[in-house]
Structures are given as C-alpha cells and as structure tokens.
DODRENLO-524550 format. One record per residue (C-alpha): z, x, y; residue in one letter. Coordinates in nm, 3 decimals, decimal comma. Layout:
// DODRENLO-524550
<node w="Z" u="X" v="Y" type="a"/>
...
END
This chain:
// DODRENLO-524550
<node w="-0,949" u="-2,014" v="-4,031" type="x"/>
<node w="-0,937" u="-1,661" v="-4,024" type="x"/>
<node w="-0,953" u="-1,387" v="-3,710" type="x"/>
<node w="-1,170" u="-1,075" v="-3,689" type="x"/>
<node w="-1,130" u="-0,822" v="-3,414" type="x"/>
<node w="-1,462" u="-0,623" v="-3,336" type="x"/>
<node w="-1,421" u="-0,243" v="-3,205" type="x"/>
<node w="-1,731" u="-0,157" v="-3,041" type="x"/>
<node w="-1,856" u="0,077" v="-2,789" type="x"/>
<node w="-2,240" u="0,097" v="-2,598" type="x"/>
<node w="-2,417" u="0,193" v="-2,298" type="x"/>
<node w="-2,445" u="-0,014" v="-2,049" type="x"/>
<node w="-2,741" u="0,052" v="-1,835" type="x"/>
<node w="-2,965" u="-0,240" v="-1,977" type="x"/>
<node w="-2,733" u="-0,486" v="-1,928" type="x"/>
<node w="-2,572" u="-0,754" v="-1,707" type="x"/>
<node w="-2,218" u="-0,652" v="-1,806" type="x"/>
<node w="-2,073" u="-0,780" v="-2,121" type="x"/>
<node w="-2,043" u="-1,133" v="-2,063" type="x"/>
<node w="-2,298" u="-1,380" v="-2,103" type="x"/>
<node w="-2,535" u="-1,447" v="-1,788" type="x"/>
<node w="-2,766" u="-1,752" v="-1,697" type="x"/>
<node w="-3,040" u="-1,549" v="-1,610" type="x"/>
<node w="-2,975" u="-1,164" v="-1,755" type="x"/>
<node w="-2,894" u="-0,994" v="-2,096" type="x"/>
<node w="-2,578" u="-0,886" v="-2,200" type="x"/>
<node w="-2,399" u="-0,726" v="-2,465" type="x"/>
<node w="-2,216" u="-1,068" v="-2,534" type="x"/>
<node w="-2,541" u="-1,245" v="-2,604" type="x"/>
<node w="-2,633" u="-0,989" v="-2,842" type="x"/>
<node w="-2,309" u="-0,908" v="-3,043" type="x"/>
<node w="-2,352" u="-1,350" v="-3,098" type="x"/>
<node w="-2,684" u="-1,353" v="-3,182" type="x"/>
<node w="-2,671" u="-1,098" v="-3,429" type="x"/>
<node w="-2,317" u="-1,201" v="-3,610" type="x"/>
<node w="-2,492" u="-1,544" v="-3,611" type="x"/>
<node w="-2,788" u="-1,430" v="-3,736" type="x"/>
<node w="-2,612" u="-1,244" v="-4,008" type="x"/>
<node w="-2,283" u="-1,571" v="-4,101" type="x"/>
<node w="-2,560" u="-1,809" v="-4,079" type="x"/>
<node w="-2,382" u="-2,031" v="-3,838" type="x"/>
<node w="-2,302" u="-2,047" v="-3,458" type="x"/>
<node w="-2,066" u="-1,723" v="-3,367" type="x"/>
<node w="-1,833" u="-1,732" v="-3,054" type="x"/>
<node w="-1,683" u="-1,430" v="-2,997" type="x"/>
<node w="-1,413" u="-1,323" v="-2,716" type="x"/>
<node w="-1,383" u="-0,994" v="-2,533" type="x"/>
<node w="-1,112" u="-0,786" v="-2,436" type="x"/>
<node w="-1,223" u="-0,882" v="-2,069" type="x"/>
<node w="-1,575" u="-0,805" v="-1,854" type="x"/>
<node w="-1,784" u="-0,521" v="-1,781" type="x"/>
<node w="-1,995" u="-0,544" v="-1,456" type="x"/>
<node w="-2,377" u="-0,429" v="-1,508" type="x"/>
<node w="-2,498" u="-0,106" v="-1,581" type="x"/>
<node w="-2,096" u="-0,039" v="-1,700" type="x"/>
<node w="-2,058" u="0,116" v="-2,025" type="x"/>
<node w="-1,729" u="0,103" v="-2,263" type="x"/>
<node w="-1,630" u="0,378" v="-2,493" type="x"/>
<node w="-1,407" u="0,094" v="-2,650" type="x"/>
<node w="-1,426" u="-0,256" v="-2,627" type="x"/>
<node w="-1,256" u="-0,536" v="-2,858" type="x"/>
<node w="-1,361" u="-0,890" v="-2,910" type="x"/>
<node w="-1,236" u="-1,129" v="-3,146" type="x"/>
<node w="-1,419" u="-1,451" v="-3,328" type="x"/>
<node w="-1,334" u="-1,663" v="-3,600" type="x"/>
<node w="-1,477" u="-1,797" v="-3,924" type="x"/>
<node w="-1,403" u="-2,063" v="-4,186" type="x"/>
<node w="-1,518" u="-1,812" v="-4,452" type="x"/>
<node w="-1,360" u="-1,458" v="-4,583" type="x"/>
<node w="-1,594" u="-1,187" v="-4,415" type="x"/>
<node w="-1,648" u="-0,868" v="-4,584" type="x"/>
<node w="-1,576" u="-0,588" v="-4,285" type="x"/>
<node w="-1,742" u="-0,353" v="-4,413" type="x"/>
<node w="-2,081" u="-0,476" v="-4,480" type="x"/>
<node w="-2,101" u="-0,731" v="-4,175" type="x"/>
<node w="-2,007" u="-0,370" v="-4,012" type="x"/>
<node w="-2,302" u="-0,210" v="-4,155" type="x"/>
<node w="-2,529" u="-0,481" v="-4,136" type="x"/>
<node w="-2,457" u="-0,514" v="-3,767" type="x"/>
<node w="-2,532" u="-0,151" v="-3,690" type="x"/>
<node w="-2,849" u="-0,189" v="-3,859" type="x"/>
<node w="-2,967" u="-0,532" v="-3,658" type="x"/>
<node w="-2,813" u="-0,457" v="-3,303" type="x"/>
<node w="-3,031" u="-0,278" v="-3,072" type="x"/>
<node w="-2,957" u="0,120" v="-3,009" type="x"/>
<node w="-2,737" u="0,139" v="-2,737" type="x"/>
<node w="-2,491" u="-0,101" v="-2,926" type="x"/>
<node w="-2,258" u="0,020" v="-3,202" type="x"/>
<node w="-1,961" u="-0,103" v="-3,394" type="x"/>
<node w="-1,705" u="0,121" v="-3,539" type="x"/>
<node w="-1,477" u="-0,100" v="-3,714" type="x"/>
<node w="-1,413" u="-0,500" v="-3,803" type="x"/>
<node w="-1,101" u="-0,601" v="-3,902" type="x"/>
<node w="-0,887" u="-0,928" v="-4,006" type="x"/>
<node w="-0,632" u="-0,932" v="-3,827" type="x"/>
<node w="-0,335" u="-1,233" v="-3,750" type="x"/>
<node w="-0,494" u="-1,537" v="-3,610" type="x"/>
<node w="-0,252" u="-1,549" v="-3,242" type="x"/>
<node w="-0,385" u="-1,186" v="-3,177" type="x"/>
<node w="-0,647" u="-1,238" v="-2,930" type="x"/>
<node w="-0,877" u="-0,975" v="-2,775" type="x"/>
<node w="-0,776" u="-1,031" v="-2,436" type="x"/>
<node w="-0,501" u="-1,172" v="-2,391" type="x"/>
<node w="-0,279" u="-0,990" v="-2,623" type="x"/>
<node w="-0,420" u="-0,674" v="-2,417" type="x"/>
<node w="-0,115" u="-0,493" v="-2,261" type="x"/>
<node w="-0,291" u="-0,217" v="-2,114" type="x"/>
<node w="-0,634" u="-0,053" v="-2,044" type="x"/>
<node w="-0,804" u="0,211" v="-1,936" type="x"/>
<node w="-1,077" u="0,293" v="-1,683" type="x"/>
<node w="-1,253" u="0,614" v="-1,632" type="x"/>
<node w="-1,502" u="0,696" v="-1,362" type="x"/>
<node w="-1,696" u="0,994" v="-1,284" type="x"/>
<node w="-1,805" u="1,247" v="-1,026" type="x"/>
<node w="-2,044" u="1,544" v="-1,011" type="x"/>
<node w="-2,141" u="1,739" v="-0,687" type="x"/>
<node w="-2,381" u="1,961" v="-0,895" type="x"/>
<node w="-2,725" u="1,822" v="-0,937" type="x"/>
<node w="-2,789" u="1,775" v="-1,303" type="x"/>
<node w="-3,070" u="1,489" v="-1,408" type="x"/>
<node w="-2,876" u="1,461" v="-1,759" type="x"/>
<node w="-2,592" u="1,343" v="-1,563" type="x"/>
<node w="-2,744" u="1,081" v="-1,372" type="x"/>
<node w="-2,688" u="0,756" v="-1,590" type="x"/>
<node w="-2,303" u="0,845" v="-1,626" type="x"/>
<node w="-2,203" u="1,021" v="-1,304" type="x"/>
<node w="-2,191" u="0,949" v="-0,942" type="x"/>
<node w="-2,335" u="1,232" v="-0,789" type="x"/>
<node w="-2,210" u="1,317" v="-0,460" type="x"/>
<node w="-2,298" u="1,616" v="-0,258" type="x"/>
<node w="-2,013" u="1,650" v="-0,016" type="x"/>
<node w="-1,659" u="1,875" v="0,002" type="x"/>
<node w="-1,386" u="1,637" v="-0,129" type="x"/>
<node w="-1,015" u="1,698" v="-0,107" type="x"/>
<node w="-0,886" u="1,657" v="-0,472" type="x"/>
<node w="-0,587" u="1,704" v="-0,333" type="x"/>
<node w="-0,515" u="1,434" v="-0,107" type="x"/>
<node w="-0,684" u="1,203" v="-0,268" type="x"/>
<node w="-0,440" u="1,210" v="-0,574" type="x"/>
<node w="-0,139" u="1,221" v="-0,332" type="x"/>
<node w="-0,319" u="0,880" v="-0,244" type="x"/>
<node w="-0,396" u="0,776" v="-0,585" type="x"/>
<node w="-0,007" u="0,814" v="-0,639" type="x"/>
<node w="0,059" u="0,536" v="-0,405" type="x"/>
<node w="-0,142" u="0,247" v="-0,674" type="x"/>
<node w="0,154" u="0,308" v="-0,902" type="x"/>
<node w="0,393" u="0,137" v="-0,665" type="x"/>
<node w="0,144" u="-0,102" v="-0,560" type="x"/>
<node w="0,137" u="-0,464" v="-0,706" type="x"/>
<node w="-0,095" u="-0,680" v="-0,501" type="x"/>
<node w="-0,478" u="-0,492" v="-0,498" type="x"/>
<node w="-0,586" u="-0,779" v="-0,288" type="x"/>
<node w="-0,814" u="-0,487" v="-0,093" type="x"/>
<node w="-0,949" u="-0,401" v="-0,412" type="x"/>
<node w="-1,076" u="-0,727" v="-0,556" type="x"/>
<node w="-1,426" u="-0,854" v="-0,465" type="x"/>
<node w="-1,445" u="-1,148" v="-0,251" type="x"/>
<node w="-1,507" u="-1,491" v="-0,383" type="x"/>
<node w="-1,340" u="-1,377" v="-0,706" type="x"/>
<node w="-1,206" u="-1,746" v="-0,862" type="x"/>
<node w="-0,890" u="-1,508" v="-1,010" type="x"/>
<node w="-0,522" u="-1,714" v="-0,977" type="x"/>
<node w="-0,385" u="-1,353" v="-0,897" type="x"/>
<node w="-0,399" u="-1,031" v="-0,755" type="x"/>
<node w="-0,133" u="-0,900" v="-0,889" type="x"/>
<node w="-0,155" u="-0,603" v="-1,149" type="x"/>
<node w="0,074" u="-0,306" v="-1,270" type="x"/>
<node w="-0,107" u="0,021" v="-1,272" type="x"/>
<node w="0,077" u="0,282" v="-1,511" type="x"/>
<node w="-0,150" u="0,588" v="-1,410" type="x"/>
<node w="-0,395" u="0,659" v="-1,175" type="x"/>
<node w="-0,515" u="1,039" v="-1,085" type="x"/>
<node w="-0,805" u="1,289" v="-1,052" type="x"/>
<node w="-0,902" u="1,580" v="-1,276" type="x"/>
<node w="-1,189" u="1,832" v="-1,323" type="x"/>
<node w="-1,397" u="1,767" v="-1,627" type="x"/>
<node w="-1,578" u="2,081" v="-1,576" type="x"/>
<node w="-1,557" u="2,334" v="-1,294" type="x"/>
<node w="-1,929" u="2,508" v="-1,375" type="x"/>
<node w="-2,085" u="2,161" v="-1,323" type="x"/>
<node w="-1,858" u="2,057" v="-1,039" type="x"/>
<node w="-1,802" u="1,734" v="-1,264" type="x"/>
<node w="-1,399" u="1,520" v="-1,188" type="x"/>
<node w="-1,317" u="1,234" v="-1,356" type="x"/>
<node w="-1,065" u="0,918" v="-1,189" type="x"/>
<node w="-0,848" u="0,755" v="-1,491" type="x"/>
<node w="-0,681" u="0,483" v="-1,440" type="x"/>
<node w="-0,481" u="0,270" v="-1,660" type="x"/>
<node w="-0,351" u="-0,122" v="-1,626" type="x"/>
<node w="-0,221" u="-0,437" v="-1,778" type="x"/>
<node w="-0,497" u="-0,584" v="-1,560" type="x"/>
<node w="-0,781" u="-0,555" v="-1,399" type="x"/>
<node w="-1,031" u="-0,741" v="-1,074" type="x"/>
<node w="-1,331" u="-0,793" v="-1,061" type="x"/>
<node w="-1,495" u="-0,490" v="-0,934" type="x"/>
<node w="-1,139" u="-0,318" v="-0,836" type="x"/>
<node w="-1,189" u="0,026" v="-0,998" type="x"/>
<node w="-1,567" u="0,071" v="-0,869" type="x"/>
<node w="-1,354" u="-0,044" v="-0,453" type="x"/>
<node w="-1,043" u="0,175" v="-0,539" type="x"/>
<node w="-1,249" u="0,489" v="-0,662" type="x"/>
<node w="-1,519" u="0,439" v="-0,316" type="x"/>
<node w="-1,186" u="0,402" v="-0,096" type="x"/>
<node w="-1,013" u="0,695" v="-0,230" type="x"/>
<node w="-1,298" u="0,889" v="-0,152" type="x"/>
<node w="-1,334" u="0,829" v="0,164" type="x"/>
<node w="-0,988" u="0,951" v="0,174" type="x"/>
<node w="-1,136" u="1,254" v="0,003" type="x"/>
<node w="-1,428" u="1,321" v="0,239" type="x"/>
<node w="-1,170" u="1,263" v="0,556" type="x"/>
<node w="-1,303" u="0,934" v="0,689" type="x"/>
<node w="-0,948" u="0,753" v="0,609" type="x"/>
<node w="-0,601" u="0,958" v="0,609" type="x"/>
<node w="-0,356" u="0,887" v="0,327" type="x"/>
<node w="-0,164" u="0,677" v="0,606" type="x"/>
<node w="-0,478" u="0,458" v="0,681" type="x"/>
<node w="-0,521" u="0,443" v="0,255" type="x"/>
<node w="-0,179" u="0,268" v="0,260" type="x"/>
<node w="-0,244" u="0,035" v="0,538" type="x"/>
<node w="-0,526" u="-0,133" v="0,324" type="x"/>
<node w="-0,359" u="-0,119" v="0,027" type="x"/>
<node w="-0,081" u="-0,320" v="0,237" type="x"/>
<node w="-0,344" u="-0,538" v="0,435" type="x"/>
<node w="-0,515" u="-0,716" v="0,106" type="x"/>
<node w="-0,823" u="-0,732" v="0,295" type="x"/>
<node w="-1,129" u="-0,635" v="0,070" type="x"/>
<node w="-1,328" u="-0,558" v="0,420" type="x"/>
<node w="-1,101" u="-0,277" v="0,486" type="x"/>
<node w="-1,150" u="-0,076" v="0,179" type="x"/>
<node w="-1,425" u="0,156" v="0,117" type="x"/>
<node w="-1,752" u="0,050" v="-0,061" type="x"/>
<node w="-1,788" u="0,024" v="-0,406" type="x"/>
<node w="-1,922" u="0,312" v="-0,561" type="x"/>
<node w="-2,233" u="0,278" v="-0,855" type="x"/>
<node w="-2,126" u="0,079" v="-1,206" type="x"/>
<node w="-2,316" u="0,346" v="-1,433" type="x"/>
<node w="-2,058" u="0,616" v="-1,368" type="x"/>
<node w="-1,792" u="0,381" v="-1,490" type="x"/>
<node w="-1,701" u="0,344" v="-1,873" type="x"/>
<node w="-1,440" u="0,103" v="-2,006" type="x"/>
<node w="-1,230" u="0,389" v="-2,198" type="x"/>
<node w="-0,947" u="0,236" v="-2,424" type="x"/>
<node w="-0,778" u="-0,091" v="-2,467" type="x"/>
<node w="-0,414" u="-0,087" v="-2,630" type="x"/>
<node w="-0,200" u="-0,417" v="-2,808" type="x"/>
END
C-alpha cells in the first residue's frame, strides 16, 4: 500500500465546507469522485481537518491510499483538467505511509479579513464593516489567546469534540492595505474548533468597536461559555492559509 498527500487550494463559496455532507456539495465529494473517476476504483481520501461553508483554503492537504504506483504528475494534471474551476491541485506526492494529513498536522494557520472601504471586488473574501475599530486594543486582546489553553467560549455549541483545549502560537492584526482600509487577523494553532476563528475574530471586534473592554474579553475567555462571546462573523472572509508537519 502506498500514501499520497494532495496539496490543494480553492474557493469556497459553492460549497458546504470541505467535508462530505448528506444533503450539500463539497470539495471532499469532488476531489473523490474525480481521483476515482481517474484510478478506476473507489478513492477515500483524508483532509488536513474541515472547512465550514463558503470557507476557502489557500492550502489544504489530504492524504489517500492505493494498491497501485501512481504517477504524480499526470494524476496531477489530469485532475486539474477534470475538477471543476474553483478547485486546483498544486502538487501530489508519495510520501511515508504513518504520515497522515491530519493528524501528523502540528500547526496551522488561519487568516481572516476586514475592509471598511466599500469595494464590490472585495465582497466574496472580506468582511466589510463600516465602523471605527481600535486596532490597537484589539491586538493587546488578541495577545491574551497565546496564554490561553481552554477556547471553550470559542467553540460552537453541540460540537461532539473530546477537547477544548488548543495552543495558539500567534494571533494579531495587521493592515493589508491602508488606501482600501483592508486588515487581516492571522492566527496560527496545533488545533482548531469548530467555528472558533469565525467566534474569536466577531468577539475581538466587539472589543474593537468598544462594546466589550479588554477586561470583559478575558472574562469570556476565562468563563468557557460560547453565549458570552461575540457572534460569529461571515465564513467567506475566512481562508485556511498554511498547514505545517
């Protein structure tokens, strides 16, 4: 049996999120049926982890098997040319057969952004807000998710995860363009919940807009309690931006 990792990026807004749904499309269900299509068997393939819908990923790995040597290269090609256009691989590799796309993940990286400018080219990847925010404080509050472990008041309820638990190496603000009033919130982890980055960025501007303080930030954070943070801001402003192993 050999292992193949898939490097792939695409746009989300036509999907469910990347993995499979009863009753929606996702890019899951198409990376399988086309690889199946194309090995001329049943494919299986494993992400690095989930993207919610209407999420895109600059990067995203997922691994399947197969009995038979693949050539990377063409099934590369060939997959480009079968996969509908807002799908694209940029590599295929063998790799060892205990790496596996998502567990063997040891960090990754989020990026989510912001535009106070009204721009209609911008509206599929940015959140566009219209009121003052204080950059400021709200990396001063940002700050305080690096010594945070539990992000109980960031996961979404009725999440089936064993855990809450996850170790945040950067989080922080910057401008992407000052013209276009455009920021951008990275932020990197072993780990991620469901729907945590979307919760953290819609709390964090609320600290932002002055509807929490920084002290009130770090009484959720401490309380666990998803109803205390701030809303969840729109999926199609967030991208899935690297995964490392």
């Amino acid at each position: 049996m050999r292992r193949y990792f898939i490097y792939l990026k695409y746009d989300g807004s036509a999907y469910h999120g990347w993995q499979t749904q009863p009753n929606g499309n996702s890019v899951q269900e198409e990376l399988q049926r086309a690889l199946s299509t194309l090995l001329r068997k049943d494919i299986s393939i494993t992400g690095a982890g989930r993207t919610d819908t209407g999420v895109h990923a600059r990067l995203m790995t997922a691994h399947f098997d197969s009995l038979i040597v693949v050539d990377c290269q063409q099934l590369k090609y060939r997959l480009n040319r079968i996969l509908p256009h807002d799908i694209a691989i940029d590599d295929i590799k063998e790799v060892d057969n205990d790496l596996h796309a998502r567990f063997s993940a040891t960090s990754r990286t989020y990026h989510y952004y912001i535009h106070q400018k009204k721009n209609p080219f911008k509206r599929n990847y940015s959140y566009e807000i219209h009121y003052k925010l204080d950059f400021d404080k709200m990396n001063e509050a940002a700050e305080m998710l690096l010594q945070t472990s539990d992000f109980g008041a960031f996961c979404k309820a009725g999440s089936d995860v064993k855990t809450t638990i996850c170790n945040v190496t950067e989080a922080y603000w910057q401008q992407v363009d000052n013209e276009e009033q455009s920021y951008c919130f990275i932020i990197s982890a072993n780990r991620f919940l469901r729907n945590m980055v979307r919760a953290v960025v819609g709390t964090l501007i609320d600290v932002g807009r002055g509807r929490i303080t920084i002290e009130d930030f770090s009484k959720i954070i401490q309380g666990k309690k998803r109803s205390e943070a701030g809303e969840s801001v729109p999926g199609n402003a967030l991208f899935l931006w690297d995964i490392q192993y």
